[in-house]
C-alpha positions in Angstrom: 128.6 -82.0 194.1 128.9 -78.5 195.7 125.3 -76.7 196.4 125.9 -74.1 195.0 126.3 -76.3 191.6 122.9 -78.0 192.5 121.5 -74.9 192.7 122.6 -73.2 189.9 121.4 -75.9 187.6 117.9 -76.5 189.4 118.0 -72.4 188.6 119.1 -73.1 184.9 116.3 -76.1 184.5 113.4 -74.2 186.1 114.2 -71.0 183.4 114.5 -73.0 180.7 111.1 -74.7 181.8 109.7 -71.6 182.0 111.0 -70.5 178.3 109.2 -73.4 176.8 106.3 -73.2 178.6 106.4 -69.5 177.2 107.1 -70.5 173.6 103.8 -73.2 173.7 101.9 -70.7 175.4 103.2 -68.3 172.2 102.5 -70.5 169.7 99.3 -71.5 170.7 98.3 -67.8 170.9 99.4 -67.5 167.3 97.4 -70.6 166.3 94.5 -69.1 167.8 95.3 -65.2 166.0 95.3 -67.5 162.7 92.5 -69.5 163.3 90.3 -66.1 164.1 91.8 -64.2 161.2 90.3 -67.1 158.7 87.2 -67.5 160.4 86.7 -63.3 159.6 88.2 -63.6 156.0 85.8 -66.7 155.7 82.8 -64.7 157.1 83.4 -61.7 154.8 84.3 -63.5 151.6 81.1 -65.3 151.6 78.9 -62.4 152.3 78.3 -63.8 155.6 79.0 -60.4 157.1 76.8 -60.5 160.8 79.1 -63.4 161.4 81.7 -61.7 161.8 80.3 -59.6 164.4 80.4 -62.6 166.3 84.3 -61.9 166.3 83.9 -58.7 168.7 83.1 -58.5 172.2 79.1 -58.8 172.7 78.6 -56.0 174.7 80.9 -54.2 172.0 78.1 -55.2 169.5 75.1 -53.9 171.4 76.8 -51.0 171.3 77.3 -50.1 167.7 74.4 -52.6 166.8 74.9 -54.5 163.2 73.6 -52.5 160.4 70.6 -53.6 158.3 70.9 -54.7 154.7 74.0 -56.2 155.3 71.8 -58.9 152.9 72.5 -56.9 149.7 76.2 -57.2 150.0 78.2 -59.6 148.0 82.0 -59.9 148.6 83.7 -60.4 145.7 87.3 -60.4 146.6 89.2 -60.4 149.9 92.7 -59.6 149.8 95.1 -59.3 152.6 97.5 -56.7 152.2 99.4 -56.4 155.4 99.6 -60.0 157.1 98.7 -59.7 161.0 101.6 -58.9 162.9 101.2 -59.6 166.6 102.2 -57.1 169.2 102.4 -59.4 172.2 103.7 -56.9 174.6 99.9 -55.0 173.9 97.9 -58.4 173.3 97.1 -56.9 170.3 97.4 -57.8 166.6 96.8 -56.0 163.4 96.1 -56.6 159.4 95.3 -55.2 156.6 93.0 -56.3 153.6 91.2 -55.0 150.8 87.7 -56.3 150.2 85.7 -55.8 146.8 81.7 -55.7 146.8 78.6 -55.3 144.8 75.3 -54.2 146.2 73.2 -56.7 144.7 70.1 -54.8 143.3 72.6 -52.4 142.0 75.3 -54.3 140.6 77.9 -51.3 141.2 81.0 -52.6 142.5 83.0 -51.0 145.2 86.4 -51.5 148.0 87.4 -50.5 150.9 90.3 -50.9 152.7 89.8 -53.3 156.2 92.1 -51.9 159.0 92.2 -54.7 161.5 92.5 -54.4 164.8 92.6 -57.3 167.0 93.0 -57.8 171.3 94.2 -61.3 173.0 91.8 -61.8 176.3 94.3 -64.3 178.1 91.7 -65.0 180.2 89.1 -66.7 177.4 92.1 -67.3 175.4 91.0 -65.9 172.6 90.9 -63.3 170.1 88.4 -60.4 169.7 88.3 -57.8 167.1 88.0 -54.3 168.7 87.7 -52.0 165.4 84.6 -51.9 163.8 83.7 -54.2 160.8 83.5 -51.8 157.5 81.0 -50.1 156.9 79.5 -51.3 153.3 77.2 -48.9 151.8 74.1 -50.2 152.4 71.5 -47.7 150.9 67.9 -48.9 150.7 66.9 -51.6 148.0 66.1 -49.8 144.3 62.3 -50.6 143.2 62.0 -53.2 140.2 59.2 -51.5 139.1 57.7 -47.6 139.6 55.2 -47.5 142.7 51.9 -47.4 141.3 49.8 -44.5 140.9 
């Protein structure tokens, strides 16, 4: 066998070790998108709303701070109405879904529309949401009863 022949094909093996290792590495990048995306849906649908401000960076959260009477919320629908599509050139990802709520002690439902924007840290290998989680109206509870005079 001529060298050059030798090394063409150690050329062609090592790129097309490269490409697989570059499709596992994408794949489980996508696994991981998935896995945070239902971990979030899960967190909102069941009203479990400060957990998903585990999702986002936590010196992001100290910033904005996680608003109170998030306890008065109750999710009553989650929809996604943009699957995420993955920019991988940006490490960035983004969905769309449309949540239904009640406020508990007022029983008046509401939506909003949840613009999802998501970053890939390669170096935790994970994904953290970088827009803010909705804001639900959370106005003060209503009194059962009149304050007394």
């Amino acid at each position: 066998m001529s060298s050059s022949f030798v090394r063409h094909l150690t050329l062609l093996l090592v790129a097309m070790l490269l490409a697989g290792c570059q499709t596992i590495e994408s794949k489980n990048r996508q696994a991981s998108l998935e896995k945070v995306l239902h971990a979030y849906e899960t967190a909102i649908r069941w009203s479990y709303i400060r957990h998903a401000y585990n999702l986002m960076r936590p010196e992001r959260v100290k910033e904005i701070g996680i608003p109170q009477g998030l306890e008065n919320i109750k999710v009553t629908r989650y929809e996604v109405l943009a699957p995420a599509v993955s920019n991988p050139k940006s490490n960035t990802a983004t969905q769309v879904a449309l949540i239904n709520y009640v406020e508990k002690d007022r029983q008046q439902e509401k939506s909003l529309t949840d613009h999802q924007l998501w970053e890939y840290d390669s170096q935790a290998k994970r994904w953290y949401l970088i827009s803010d989680i909705p804001a639900f109206v959370v106005r003060p509870r209503m009194r059962a009863m009149p304050p007394s005079q």
